[in-house]
C-alpha positions as CSV (number, residue, x, y, z in Angstrom):
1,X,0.0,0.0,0.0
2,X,3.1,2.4,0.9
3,X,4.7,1.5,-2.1
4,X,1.7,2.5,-4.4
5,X,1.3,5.8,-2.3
6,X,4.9,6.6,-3.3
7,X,4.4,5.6,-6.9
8,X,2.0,7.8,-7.9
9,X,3.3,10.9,-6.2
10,X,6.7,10.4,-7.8
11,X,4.7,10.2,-10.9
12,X,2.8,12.8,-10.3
13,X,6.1,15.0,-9.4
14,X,7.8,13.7,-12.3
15,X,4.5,14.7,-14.7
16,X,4.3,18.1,-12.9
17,X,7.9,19.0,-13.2
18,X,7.4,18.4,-17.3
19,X,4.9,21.0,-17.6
20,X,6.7,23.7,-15.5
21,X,9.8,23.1,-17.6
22,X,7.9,23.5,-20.7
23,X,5.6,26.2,-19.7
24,X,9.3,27.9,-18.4
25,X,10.7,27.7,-22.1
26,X,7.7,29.2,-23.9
27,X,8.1,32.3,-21.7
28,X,12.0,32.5,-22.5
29,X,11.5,32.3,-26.0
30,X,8.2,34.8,-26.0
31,X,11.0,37.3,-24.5
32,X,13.4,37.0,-26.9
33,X,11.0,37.5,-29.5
34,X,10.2,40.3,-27.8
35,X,13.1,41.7,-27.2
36,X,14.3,42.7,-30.4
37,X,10.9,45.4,-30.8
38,X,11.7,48.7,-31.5
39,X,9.7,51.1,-29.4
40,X,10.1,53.7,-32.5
41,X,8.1,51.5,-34.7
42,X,4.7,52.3,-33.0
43,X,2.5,55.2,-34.6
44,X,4.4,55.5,-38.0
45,X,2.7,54.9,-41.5
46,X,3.2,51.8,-43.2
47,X,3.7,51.0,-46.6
48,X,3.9,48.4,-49.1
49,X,6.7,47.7,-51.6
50,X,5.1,50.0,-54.1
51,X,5.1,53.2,-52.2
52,X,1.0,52.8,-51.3
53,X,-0.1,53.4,-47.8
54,X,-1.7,50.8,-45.8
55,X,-2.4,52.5,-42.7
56,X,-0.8,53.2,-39.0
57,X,1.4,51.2,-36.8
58,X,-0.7,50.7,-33.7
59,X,0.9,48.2,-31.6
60,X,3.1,45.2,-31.5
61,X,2.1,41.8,-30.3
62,X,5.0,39.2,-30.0
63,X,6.7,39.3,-33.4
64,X,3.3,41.0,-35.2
65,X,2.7,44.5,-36.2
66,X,-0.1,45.5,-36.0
67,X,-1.7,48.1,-38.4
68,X,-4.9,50.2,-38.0
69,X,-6.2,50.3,-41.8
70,X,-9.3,52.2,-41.7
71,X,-12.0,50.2,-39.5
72,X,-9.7,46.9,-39.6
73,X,-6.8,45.9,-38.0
74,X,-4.2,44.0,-39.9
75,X,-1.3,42.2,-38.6
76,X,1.9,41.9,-40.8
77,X,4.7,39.8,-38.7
78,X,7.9,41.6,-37.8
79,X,10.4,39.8,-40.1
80,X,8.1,41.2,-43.1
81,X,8.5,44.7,-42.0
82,X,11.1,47.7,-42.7
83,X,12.0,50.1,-40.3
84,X,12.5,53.6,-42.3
85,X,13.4,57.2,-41.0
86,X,9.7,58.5,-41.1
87,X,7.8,55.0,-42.3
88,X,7.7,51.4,-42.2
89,X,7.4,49.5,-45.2
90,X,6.7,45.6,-45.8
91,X,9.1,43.8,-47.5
92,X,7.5,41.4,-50.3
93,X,4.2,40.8,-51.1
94,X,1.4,41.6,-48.9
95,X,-1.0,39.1,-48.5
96,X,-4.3,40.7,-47.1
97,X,-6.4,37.9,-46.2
98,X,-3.5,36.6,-43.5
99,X,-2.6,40.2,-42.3
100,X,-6.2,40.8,-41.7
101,X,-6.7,37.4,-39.7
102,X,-3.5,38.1,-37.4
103,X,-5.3,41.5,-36.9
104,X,-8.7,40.4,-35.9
105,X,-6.8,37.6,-33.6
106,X,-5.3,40.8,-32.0
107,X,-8.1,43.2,-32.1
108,X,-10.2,40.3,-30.2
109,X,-7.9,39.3,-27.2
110,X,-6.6,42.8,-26.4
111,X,-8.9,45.8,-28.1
112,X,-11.8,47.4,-25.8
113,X,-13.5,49.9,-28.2
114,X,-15.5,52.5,-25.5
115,X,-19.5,52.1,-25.7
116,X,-22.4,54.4,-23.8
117,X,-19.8,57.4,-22.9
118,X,-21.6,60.2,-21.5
119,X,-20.3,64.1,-22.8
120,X,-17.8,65.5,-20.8
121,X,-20.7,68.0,-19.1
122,X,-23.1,65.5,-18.2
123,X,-19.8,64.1,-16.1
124,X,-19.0,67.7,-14.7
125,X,-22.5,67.8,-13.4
126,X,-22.7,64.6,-11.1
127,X,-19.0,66.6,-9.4
């Protein structure tokens, strides 16, 4: 009966410890791609090869840029992109369907668009 016991928590120590080491490297290698972001690359225009203007760098999610194109967000990953004095360009073809799916991924884990806000007077009053 003692033996069991012992079995099955070394197992489940064992089990455990597999998780915490994998869970441990995921986070090392989300900072490293991380670490490489250039602050500077958030609120510039973006580009494509051509010259045309896709929209506005908004914000920058792992290795993905993320573009405010009119109403949509699109998300172009950072290998793709340019850094220029005054505007980013991507590099290569740009494939819309996949920059707008990495976009709308972003826009629906970490975007809260403001709903119901009162004018700033009808706030002044209830002060």
């Amino acid at each position: 009966m003692v033996l069991r016991i012992n079995i099955v928590l070394m197992t489940s120590v064992y089990i455990g410890n597999i998780f915490f080491f994998n869970k441990k490297k995921e986070d090392t290698e989300q900072q490293k791609s991380t670490e490489n972001v250039d602050p500077s690359m958030i609120c510039k225009f973006v580009v494509d090869g051509a010259g045309k203007k896709i929209g506005e760098s908004v914000s920058i999610d792992h290795d993905v840029l993320i573009i405010k194109s009119g109403s949509l967000f699109l998300g172009v990953p950072l290998k793709h992109v340019e850094s220029g004095e005054k505007t980013l360009m991507v590099k290569g073809i740009f494939d819309f369907t996949k920059a707008y799916e990495l976009g709308e991924k972003w826009r629906k884990e970490s975007y809260r668009e403001m709903k119901n806000h009162e004018p700033l007077e009808e706030k002044s009053k209830r002060f």
